[in-house]
Structure formats: structure tokens, C-alpha cells
N, C-alpha and C positions, 0 to 999 in steps of 0.2 A: 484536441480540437481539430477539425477536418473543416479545411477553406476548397469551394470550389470556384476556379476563376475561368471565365471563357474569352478566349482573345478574339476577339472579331479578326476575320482579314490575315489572323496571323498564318505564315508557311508550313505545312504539316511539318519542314524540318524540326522546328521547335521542340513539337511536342514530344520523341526519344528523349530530347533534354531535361526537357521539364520533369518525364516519369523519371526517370533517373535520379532528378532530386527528390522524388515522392510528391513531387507535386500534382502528378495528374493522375490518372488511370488511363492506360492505353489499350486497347484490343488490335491483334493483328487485324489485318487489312484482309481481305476474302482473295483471295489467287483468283486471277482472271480464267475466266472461261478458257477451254481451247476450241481453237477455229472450227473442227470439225467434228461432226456427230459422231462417227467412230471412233474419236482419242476420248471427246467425253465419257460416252458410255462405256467403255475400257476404264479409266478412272475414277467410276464409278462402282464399277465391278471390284475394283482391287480393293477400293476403300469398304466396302459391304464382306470383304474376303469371301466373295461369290465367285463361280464360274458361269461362265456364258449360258454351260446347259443345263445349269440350274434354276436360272430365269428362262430360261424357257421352257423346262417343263415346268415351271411352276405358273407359267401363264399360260399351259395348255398349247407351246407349240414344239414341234422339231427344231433343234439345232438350225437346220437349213433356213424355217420359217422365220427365228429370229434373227440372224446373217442377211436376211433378204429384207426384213423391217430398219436392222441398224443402219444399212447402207444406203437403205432409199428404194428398191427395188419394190418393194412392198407397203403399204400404208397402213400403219399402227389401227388398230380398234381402239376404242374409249376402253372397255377391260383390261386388254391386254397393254395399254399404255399404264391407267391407275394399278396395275399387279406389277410391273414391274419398277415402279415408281415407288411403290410401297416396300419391295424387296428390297432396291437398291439403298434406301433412306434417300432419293430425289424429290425437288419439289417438283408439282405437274408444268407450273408454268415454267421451268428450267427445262422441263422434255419438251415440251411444245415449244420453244425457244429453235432447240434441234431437231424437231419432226414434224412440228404441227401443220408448217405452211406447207413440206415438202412434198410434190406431189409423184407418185411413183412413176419410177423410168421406164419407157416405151420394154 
């Protein structure tokens, strides 16, 4: 027999205890974001076991072209963001999070 019980209000500490006894099911917790566009898209890279000039020839740019997009210098296209959002396994609005509002540097 499988009881589910939900504690209103209760401390996330709890809940380690709880699975522990088999009492609950737990899922890790998602690791936070990092601060800046370039450690994302790097951690992103690693996790795809991709290289930088793989997304970018696969989104139709040079090496340079996509160094100039990650940092800001450059502003993404709607293609070239959905291709490498799709390489990477990223969702859009996770890229747009770190690129969308940025507007390119003088």
C-alpha cells in the first residue's frame, strides 16, 4: 500500500527524512543558473559533450561569429539561437534569459 501525505508549510528539511524512511519521493532540486552568459553557455557545451566550433558550424557561423554572439558583442538571430538551443538540449526561454534582452556592444 503507497500513502501519499503533503505537509502544508512543512521545511524542505524534512523532506531528506522523510524519503529516507520511504515515505516520500524526492527529486533533486535544479542547480541554479550561473550569473553570466558565458559560464552558462560553456555548461552547456560540456553537458551536450559539444565544442564551441561545433555549434557553430552547425548554426552556419565561424568560430569568431559565435565568441562574438556568446559575449554580447553580437546579437543572436531567431535560427541561429533555435539551432543552437536544439544542439545544445537548452530550452529557448533559458537562452533568451541570457541573450534575449542583450543588446550588442558599441
Amino acid at each position: 500500500m503507497k500513502m501519499t501525505i503533503t505537509l502544508d508549510g512543512a521545511p524542505d528539511d524534512f523532506a531528506p527524512v522523510l524519503a529516507g524512511l520511504g515515505c516520500v519521493e524526492t527529486t533533486p532540486p535544479e542547480p541554479p543558473l550561473p550569473d553570466d552568459p558565458v559560464t552558462w553557455f560553456r555548461s552547456k557545451l560540456k553537458a551536450a559533450g559539444l565544442h564551441s566550433e561545433d555549434v557553430a558550424a552547425a548554426v552556419g557561423l565561424a568560430p569568431s561569429g559565435l565568441s562574438a554572439r556568446v559575449r554580447g558583442r553580437t546579437p543572436w538571430s531567431l535560427p541561429e539561437a533555435t539551432g543552437a538551443c536544439s544542439l545544445l538540449g537548452a530550452d529557448l526561454a533559458e537562452f533568451v534569459h541570457f541573450f534575449g534582452s542583450r543588446k550588442a556592444a558599441p
